[in-house]
ZADO-1210 file (C-alpha; in nm, 4 decimals, padded with zeros to 6 digits):
<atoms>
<atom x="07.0743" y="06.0163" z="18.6541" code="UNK" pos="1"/>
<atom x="07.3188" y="06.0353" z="18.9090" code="UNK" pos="2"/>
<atom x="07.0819" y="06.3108" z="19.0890" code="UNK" pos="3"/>
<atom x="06.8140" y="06.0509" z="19.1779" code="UNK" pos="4"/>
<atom x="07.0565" y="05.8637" z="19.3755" code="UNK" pos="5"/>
<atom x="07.0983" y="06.1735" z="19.6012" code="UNK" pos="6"/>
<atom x="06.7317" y="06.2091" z="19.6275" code="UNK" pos="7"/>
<atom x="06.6538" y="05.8402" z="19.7579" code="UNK" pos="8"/>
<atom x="06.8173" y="05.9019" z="20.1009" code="UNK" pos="9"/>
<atom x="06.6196" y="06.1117" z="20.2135" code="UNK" pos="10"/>
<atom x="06.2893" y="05.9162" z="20.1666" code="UNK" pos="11"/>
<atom x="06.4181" y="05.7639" z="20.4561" code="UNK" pos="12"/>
<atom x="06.4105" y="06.0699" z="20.7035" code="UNK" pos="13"/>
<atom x="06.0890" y="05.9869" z="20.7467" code="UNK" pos="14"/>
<atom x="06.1379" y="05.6210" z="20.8813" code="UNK" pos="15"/>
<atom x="06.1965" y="05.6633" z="21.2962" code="UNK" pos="16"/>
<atom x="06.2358" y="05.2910" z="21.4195" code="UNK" pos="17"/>
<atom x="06.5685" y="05.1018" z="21.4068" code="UNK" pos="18"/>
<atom x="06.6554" y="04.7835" z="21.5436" code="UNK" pos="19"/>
<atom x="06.9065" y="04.5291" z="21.5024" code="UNK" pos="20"/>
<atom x="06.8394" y="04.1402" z="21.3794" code="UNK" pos="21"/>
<atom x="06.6225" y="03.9704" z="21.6354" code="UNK" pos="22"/>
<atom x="06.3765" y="03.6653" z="21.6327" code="UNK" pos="23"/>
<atom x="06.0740" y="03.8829" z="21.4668" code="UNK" pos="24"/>
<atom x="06.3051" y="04.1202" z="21.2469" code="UNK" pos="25"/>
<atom x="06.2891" y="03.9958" z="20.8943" code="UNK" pos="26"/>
<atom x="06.4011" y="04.2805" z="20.6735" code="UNK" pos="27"/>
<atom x="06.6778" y="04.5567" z="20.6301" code="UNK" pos="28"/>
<atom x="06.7174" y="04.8173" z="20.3800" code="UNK" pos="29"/>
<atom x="07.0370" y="05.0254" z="20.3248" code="UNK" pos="30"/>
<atom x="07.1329" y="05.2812" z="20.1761" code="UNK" pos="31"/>
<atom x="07.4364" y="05.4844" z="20.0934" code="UNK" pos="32"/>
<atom x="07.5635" y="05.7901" z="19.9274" code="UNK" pos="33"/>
<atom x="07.9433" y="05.8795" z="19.9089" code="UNK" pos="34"/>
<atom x="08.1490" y="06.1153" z="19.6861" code="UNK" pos="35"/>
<atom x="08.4379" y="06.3695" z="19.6210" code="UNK" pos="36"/>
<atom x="08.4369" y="06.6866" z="19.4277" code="UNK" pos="37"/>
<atom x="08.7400" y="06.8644" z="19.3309" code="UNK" pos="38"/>
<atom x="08.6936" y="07.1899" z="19.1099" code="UNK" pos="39"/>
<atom x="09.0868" y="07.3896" z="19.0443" code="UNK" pos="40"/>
<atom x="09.1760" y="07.6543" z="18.7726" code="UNK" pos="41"/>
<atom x="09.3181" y="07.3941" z="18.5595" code="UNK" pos="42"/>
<atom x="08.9853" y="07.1349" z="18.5853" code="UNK" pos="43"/>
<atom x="08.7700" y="06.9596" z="18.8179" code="UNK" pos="44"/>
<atom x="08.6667" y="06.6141" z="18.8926" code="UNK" pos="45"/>
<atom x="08.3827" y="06.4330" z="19.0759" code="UNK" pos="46"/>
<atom x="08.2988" y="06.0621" z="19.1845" code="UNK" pos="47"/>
<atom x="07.9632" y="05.9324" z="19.3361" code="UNK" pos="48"/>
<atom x="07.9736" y="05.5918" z="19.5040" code="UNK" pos="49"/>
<atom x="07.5786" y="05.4359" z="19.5658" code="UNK" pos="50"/>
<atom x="07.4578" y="05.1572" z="19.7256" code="UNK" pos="51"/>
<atom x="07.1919" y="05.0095" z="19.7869" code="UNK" pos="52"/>
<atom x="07.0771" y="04.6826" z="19.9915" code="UNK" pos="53"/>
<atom x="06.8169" y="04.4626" z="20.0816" code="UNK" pos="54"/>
<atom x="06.8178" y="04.1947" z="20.3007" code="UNK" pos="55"/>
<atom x="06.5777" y="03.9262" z="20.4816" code="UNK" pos="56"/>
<atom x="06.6632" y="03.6449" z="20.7534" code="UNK" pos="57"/>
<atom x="06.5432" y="03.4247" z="20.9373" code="UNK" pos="58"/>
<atom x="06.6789" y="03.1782" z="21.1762" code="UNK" pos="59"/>
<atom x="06.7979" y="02.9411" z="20.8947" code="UNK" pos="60"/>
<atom x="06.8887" y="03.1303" z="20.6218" code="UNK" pos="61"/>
<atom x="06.9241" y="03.4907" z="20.5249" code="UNK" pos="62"/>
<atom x="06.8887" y="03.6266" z="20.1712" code="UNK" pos="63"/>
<atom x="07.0596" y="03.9705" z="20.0498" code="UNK" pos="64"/>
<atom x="07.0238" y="04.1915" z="19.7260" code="UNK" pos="65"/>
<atom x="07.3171" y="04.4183" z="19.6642" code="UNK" pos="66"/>
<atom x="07.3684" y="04.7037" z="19.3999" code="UNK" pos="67"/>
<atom x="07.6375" y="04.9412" z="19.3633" code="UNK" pos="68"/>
<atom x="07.6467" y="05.2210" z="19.0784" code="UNK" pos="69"/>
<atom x="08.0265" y="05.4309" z="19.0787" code="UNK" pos="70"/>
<atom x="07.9877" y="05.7370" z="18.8502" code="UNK" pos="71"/>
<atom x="08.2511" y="05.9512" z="18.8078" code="UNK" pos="72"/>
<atom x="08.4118" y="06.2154" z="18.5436" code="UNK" pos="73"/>
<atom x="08.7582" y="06.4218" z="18.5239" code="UNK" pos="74"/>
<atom x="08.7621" y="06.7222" z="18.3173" code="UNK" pos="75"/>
<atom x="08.4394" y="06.6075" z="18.1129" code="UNK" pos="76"/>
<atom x="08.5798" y="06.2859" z="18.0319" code="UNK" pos="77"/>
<atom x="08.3987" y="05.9751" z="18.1633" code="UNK" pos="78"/>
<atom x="08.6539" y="05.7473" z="18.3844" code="UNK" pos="79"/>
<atom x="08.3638" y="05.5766" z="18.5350" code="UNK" pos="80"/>
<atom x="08.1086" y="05.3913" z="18.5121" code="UNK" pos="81"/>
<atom x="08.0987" y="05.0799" z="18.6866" code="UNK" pos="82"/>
<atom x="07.7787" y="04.8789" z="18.8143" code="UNK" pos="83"/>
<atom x="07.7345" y="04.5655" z="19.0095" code="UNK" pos="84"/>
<atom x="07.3853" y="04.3262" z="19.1390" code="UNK" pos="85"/>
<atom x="07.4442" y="04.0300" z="19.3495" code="UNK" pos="86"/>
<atom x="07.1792" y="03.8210" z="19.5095" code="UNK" pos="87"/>
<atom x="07.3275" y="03.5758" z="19.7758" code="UNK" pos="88"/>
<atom x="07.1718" y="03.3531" z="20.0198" code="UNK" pos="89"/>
<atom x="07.3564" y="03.1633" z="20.3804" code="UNK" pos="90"/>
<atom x="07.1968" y="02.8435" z="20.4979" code="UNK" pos="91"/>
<atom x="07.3204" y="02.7586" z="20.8368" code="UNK" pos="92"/>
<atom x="07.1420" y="02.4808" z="20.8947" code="UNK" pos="93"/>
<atom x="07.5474" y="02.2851" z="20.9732" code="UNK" pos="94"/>
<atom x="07.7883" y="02.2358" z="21.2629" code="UNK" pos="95"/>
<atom x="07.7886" y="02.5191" z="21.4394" code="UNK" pos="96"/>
<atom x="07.9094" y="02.8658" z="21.3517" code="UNK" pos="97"/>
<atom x="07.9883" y="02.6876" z="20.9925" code="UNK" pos="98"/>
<atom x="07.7029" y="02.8181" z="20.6888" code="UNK" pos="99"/>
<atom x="07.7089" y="02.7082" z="20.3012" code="UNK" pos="100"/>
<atom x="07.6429" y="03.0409" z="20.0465" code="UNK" pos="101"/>
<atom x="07.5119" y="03.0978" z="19.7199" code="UNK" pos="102"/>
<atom x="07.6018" y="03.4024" z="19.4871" code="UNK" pos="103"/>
<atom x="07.4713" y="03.5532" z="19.1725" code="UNK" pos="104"/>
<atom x="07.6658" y="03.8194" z="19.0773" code="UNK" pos="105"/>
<atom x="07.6514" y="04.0595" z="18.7575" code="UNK" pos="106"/>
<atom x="07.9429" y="04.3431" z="18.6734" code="UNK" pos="107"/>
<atom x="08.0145" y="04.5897" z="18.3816" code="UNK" pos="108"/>
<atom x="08.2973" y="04.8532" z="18.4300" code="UNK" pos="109"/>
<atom x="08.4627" y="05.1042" z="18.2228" code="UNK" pos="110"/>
<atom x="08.7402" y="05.1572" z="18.4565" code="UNK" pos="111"/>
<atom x="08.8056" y="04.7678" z="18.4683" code="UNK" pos="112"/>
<atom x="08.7184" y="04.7763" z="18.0917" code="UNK" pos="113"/>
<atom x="08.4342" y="04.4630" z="18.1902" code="UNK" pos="114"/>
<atom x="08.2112" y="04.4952" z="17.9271" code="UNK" pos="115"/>
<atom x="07.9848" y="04.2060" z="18.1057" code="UNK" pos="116"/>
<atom x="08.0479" y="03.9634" z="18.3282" code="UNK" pos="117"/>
<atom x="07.8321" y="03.6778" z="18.5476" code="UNK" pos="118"/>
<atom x="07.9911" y="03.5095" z="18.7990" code="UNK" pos="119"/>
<atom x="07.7814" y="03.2547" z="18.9967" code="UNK" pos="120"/>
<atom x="07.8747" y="02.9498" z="19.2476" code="UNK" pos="121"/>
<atom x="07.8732" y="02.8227" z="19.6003" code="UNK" pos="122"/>
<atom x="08.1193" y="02.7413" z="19.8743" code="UNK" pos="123"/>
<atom x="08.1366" y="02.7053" z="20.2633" code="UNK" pos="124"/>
<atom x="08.2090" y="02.9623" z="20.5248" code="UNK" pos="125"/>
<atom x="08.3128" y="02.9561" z="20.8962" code="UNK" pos="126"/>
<atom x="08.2701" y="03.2600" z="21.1470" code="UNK" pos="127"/>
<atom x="08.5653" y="03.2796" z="21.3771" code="UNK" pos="128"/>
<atom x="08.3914" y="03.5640" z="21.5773" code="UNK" pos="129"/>
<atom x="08.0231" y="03.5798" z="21.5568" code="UNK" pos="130"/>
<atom x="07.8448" y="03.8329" z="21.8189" code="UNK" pos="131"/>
<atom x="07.7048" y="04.1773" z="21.7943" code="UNK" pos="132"/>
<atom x="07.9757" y="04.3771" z="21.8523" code="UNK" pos="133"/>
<atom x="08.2626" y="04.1732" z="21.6900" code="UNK" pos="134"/>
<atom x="08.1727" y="03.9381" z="21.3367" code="UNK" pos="135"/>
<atom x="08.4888" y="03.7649" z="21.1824" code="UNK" pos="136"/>
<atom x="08.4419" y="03.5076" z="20.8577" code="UNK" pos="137"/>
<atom x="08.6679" y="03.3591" z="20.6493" code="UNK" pos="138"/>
<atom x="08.4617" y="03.1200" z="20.3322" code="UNK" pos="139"/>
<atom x="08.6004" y="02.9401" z="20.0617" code="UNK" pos="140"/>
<atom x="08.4272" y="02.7951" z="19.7550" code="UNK" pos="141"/>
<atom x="08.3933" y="02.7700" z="19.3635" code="UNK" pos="142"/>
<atom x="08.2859" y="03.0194" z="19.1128" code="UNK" pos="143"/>
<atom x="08.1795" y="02.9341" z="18.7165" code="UNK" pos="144"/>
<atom x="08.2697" y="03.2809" z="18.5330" code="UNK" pos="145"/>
<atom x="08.1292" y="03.4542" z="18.2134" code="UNK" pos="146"/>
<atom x="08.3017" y="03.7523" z="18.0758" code="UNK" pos="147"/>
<atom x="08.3123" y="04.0172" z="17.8089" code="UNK" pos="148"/>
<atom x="08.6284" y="04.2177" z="17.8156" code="UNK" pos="149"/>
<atom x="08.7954" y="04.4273" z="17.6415" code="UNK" pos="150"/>
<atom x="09.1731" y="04.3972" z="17.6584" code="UNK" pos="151"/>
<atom x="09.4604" y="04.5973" z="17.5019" code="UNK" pos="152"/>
<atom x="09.4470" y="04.7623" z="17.1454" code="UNK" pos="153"/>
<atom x="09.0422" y="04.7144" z="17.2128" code="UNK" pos="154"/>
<atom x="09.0595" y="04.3565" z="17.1318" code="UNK" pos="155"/>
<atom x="08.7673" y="04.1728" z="17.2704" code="UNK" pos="156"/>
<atom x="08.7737" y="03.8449" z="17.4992" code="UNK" pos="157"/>
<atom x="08.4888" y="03.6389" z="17.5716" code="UNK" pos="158"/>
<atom x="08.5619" y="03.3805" z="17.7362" code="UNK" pos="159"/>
<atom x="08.4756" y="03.1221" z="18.0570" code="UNK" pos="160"/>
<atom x="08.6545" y="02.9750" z="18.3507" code="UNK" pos="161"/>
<atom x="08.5835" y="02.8687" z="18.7281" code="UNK" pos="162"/>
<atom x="08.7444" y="03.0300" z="18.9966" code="UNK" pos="163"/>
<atom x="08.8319" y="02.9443" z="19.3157" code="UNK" pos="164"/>
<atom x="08.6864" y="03.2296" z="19.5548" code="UNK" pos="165"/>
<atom x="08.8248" y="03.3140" z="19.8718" code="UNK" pos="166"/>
<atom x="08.6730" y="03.5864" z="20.1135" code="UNK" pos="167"/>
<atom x="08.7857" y="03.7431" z="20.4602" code="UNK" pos="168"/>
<atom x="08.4817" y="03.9806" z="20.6044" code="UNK" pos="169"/>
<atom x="08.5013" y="04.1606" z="20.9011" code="UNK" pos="170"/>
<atom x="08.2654" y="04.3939" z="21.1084" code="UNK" pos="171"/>
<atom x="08.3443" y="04.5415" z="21.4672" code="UNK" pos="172"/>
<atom x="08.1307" y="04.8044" z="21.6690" code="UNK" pos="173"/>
<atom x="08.3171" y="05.0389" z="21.8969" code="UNK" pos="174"/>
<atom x="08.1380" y="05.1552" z="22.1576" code="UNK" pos="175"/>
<atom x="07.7800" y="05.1364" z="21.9639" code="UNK" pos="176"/>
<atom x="07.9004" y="05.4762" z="21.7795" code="UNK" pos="177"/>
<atom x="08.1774" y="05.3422" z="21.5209" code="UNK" pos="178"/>
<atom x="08.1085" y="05.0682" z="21.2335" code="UNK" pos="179"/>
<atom x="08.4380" y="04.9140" z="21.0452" code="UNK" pos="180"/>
<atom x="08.3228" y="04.6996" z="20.7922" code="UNK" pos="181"/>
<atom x="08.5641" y="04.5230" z="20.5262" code="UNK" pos="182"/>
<atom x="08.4939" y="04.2672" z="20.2592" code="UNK" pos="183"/>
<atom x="08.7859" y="04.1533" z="20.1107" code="UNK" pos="184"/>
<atom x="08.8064" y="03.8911" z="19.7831" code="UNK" pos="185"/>
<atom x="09.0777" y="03.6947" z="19.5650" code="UNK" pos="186"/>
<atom x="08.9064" y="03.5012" z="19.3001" code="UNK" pos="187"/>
<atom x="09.1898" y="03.3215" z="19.0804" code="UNK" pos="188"/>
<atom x="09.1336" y="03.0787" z="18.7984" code="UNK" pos="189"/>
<atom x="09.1779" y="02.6831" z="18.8442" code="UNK" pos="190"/>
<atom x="09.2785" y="02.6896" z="18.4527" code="UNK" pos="191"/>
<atom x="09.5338" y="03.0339" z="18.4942" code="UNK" pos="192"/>
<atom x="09.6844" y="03.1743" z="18.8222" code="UNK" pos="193"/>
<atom x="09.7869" y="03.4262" z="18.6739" code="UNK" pos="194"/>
<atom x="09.3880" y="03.5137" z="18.5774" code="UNK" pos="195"/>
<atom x="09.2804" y="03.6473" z="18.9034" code="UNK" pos="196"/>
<atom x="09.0268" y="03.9123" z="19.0519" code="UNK" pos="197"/>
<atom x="09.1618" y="04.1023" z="19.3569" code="UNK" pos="198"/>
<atom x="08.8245" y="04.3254" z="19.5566" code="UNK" pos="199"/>
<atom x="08.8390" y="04.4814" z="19.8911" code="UNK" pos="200"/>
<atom x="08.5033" y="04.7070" z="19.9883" code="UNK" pos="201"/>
<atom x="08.5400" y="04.8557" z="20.3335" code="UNK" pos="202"/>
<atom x="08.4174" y="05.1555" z="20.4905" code="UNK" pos="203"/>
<atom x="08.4021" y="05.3260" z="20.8240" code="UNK" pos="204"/>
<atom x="08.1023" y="05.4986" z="20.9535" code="UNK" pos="205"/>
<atom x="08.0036" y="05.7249" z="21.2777" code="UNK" pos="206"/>
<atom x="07.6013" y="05.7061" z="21.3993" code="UNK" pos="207"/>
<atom x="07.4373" y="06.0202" z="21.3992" code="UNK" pos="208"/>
<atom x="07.1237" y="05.8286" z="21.5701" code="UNK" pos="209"/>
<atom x="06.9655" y="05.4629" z="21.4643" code="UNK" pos="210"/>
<atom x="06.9278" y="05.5189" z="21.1343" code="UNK" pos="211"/>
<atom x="07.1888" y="05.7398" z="21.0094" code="UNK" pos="212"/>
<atom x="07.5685" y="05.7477" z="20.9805" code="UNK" pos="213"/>
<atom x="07.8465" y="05.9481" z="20.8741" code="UNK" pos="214"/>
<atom x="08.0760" y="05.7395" z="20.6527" code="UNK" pos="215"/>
<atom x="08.4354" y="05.6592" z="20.4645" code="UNK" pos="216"/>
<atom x="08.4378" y="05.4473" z="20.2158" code="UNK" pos="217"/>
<atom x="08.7363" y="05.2511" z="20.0439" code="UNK" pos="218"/>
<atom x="08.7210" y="05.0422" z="19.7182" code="UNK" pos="219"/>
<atom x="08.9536" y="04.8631" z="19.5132" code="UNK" pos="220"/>
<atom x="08.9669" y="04.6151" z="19.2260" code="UNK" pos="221"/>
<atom x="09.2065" y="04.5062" z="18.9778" code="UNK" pos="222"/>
<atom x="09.0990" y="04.2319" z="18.6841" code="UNK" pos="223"/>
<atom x="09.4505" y="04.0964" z="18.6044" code="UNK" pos="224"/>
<atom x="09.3406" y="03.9651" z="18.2538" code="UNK" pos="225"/>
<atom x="09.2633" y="04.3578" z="18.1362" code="UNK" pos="226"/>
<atom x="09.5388" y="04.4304" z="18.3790" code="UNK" pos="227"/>
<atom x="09.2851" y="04.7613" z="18.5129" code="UNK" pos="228"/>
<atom x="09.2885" y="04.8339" z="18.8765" code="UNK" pos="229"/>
<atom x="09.0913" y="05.1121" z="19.0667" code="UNK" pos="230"/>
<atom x="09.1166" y="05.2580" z="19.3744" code="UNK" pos="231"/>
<atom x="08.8053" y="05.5229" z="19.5431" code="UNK" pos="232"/>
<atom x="08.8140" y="05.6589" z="19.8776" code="UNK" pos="233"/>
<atom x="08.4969" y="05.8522" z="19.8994" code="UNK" pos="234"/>
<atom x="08.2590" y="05.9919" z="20.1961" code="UNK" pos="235"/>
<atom x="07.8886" y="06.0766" z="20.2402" code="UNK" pos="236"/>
<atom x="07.6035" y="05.9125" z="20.4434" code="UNK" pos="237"/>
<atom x="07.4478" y="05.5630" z="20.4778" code="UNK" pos="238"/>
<atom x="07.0858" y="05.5051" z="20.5915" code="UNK" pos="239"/>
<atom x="06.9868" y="05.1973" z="20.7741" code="UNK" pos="240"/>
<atom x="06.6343" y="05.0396" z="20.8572" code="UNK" pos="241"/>
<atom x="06.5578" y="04.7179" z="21.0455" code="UNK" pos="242"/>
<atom x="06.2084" y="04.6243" z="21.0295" code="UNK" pos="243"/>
</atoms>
């Protein structure tokens, strides 16, 4: 399966025009393909790290599907196989530079031992930076959570709690050529501090031309209730098409 998601990129070679958010651009697609292979006498290991995204916005409010597949084996034995969908939405119809969000969010990981989980809610956010070339955004807000884990000596817990969810983003463009971009999350329970989830996605790409960058890519996550973490650093190419 994994295959297919090296095949998709390149249906986009054939897509020429790029552009960034304006008054008549509506839509983006993304999509992104990073990985590390290591093959020695004694083994070998591989990861793939997929995204994809679609987004659409208007002056008002902006609405954006995410999905993220991580796929990876060491020495034939699976260590993971983690996949997560969000659908969020911004309405910044407020003060200024101040927007409320909504977020759907679904996760299962092997790593993380999340067998399912649903997290949904709604908060407030405030951009301390907002221009082309420099975006800064701290938001705050509540989270009602559904999960199926799987804790030590493969006992099962199914359980429910809201969260408190607190997010720093960050994007900065360096002389049109370099992308940092960093999402960063700490999600702890009103009913258990000591029930929190830690997430940090962040990556750093070059552009080839409008559509196509060379990029790093840095994940972590840690679920303290299975106490699982992970950590991927992986590298490949994301495609990107305003329209």
């Amino acid at each position: 399966m994994y295959k297919l998601f090296f095949l998709v990129p390149f249906l986009f070679l054939y897509q020429t025009s790029f552009a960034q958010f304006t008054d008549s651009t509506n839509y983006v697609v993304n999509y992104s393909s990073t990985g590390s292979l290591n093959n020695t006498n004694d083994g070998k290991s591989y990861l793939l790290n997929n995204g994809l995204k679609f987004g659409v916005r208007k002056k008002s409010v902006s609405l954006n599907f995410n999905n993220k597949w991580i796929y990876g084996k060491q020495n034939r034995q699976l260590t993971n196989n983690d996949f997560s969908s969000s659908l969020d939405f911004n309405l910044y119809k407020t003060l200024p530079h101040f927007f409320y969000w909504g977020l759907v969010n679904y996760n299962t990981s092997k790593s993380l031992k999340v067998n399912n989980q649903l997290l949904a809610g709604a908060g407030i956010a405030y951009s301390i930076y907002d221009r082309e070339d420099a975006y800064l955004n701290i938001s705050d807000g509540i989270l009602f959570d559904s999960s199926d884990l799987t804790l030590d000596n493969e006992i099962r817990d199914v359980y429910h709690t809201y969260r408190n969810s607190l997010r720093l983003s960050f994007r900065f463009v360096i002389s049109k050529i370099i992308i940092v971009n960093s999402s960063s999350y700490f999600q702890s329970s009103f009913s258990n501090g000591s029930d929190y989830i830690m997430k940090s996605d962040s990556s750093l790409a070059f552009k080839v031309n409008k559509w196509l960058s060379l990029t790093t890519a840095f994940n972590f996550n840690r679920v303290a209730r299975t106490d699982r973490q992970n950590s991927l650093l992986s590298y490949g190419l994301s495609f990107e098409r305003y329209f």
